[in-house]
C-alpha positions as CSV (number, residue, x, y, z in Angstrom):
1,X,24.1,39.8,-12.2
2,X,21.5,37.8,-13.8
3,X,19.2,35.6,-12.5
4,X,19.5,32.0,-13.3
5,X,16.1,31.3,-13.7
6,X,13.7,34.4,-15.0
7,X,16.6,35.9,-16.3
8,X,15.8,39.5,-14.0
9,X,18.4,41.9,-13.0
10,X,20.3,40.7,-9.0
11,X,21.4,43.8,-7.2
12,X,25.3,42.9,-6.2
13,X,24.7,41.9,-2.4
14,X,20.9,40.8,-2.6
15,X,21.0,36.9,-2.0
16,X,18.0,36.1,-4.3
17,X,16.2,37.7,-7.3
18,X,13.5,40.2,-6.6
19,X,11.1,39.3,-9.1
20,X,11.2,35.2,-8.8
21,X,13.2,34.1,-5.5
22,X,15.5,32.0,-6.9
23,X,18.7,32.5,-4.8
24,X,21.5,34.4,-6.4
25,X,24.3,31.9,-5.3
26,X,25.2,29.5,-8.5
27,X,24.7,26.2,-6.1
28,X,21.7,27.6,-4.4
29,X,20.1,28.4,-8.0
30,X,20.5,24.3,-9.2
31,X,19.0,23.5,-6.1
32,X,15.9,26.2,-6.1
33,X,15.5,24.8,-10.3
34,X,15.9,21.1,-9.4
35,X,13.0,22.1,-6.7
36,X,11.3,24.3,-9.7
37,X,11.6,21.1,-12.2
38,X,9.9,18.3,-9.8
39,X,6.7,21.2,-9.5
40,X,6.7,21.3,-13.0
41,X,6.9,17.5,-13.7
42,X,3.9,17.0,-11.2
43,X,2.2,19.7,-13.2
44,X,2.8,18.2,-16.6
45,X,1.9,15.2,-15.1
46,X,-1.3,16.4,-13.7
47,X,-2.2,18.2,-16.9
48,X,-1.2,15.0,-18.4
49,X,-4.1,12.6,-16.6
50,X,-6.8,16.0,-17.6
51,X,-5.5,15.3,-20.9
52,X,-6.5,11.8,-20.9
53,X,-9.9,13.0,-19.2
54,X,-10.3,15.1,-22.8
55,X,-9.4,12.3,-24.8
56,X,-12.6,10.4,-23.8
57,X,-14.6,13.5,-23.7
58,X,-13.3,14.0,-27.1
59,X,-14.2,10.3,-27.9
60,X,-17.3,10.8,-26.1
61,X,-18.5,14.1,-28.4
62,X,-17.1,12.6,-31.5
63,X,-19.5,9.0,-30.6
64,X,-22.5,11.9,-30.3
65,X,-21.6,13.3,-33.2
66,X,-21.8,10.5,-35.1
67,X,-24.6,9.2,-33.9
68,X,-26.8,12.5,-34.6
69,X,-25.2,12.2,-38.3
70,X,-26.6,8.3,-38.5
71,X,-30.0,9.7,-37.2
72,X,-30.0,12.4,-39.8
73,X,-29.4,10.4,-42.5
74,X,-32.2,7.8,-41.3
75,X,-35.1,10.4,-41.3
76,X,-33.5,11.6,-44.5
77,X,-32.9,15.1,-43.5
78,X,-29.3,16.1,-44.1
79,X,-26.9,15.1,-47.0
80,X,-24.4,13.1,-44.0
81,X,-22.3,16.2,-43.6
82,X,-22.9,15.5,-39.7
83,X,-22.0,11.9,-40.0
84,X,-18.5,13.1,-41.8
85,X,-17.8,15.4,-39.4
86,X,-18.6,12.6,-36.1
87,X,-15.9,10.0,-38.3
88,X,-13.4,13.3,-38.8
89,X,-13.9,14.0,-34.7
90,X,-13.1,10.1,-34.4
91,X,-10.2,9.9,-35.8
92,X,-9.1,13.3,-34.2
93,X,-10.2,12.0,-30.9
94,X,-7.9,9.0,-31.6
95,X,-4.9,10.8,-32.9
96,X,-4.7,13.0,-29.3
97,X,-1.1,12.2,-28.5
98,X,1.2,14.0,-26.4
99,X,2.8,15.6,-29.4
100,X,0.3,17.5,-30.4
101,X,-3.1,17.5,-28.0
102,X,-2.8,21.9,-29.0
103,X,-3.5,21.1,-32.5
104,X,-5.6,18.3,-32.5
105,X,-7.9,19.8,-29.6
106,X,-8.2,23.2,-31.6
107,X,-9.2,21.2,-34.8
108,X,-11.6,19.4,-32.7
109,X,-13.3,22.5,-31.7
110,X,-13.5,24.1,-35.4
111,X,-14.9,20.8,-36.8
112,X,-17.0,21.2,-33.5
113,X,-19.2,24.2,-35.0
114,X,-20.7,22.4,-37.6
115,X,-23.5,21.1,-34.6
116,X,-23.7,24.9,-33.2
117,X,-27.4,23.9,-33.0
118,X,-29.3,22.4,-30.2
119,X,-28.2,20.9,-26.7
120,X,-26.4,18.3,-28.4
121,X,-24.2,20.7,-30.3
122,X,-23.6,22.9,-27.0
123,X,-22.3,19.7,-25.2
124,X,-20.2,18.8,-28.1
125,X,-18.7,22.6,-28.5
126,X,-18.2,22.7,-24.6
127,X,-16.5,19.5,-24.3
128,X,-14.1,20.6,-27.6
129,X,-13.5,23.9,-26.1
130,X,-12.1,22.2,-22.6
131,X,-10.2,19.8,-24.4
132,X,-8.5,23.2,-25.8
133,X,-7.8,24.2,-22.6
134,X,-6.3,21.2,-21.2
135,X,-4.2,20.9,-24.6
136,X,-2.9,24.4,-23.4
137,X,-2.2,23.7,-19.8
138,X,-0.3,20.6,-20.7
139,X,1.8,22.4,-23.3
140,X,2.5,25.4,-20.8
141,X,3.5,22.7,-18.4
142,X,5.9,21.0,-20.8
143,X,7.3,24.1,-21.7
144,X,8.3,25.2,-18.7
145,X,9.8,21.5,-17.9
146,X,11.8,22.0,-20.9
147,X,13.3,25.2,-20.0
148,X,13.9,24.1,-16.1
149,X,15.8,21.2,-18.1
150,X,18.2,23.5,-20.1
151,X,18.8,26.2,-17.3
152,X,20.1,22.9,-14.9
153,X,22.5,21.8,-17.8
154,X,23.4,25.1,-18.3
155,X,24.4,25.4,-14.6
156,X,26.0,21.9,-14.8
């Protein structure tokens, strides 16, 4: 028999999967995944507010980033290449949605490399790079809410 939720191998007669817990029994499986489903929503939601906390970090970076592009340009030392790259952090900072933090966060951090130098472009870098991983810990969270979701129907 397999289990309802990792999908692993029940011996006939073991009550619950050896490699996840979930109980074997059909009922006792939709009430372990309803339980497994509410963690995960807390999760997402938790990754969720982090998320947010990115978002103005990102905001926060791509504000730095523009300023040092202004401050080049008054001293007349760069060709506004930085200042570009704070407005194309802006608007990636403002298009951080739930549907797609992953994508926005990881183009965040490539645009990010263009201030490799200097404090300023390590706190920008950093700040890019966690916004990655909170992108990725929301999406794993999701993920997994999804799939509780669809094993609970399939049990319905």
């Amino acid at each position: 028999m397999k289990c309802y939720d990792c999908g692993g191998e029940i011996a006939s007669g073991t009550d619950k999967c050896p490699s996840c817990g979930c109980p074997a029994g059909r009922d006792e499986a939709a009430g372990c995944l309803g339980a497994r489903l509410l963690t995960a929503q807390l999760e997402s939601e938790s990754a969720l507010d982090q998320l947010g906390k990115a978002r103005s970090a990102m905001f926060a970076a791509a504000l730095l980033a523009l300023a040092s592009g202004v401050v080049e340009l008054v001293n007349a030392q760069g060709n506004g290449v930085r200042l570009v790259v704070g407005i194309v952090m802006l608007v990636l900072a403002g298009g951080y949605v739930r549907k797609s933090p992953l994508v926005l966060s990881v183009a965040g951090l490539v645009v990010s490399a263009f201030f490799l130098s200097g404090v300023f472009g390590v706190v920008i870098a950093g700040v890019m790079a966690l916004s990655v991983w909170f992108a990725v810990l929301y999406t794993k969270a999701v993920a997994r809410e999804r799939e509780l979701r669809a094993k609970l129907e399939k049990l319905k």
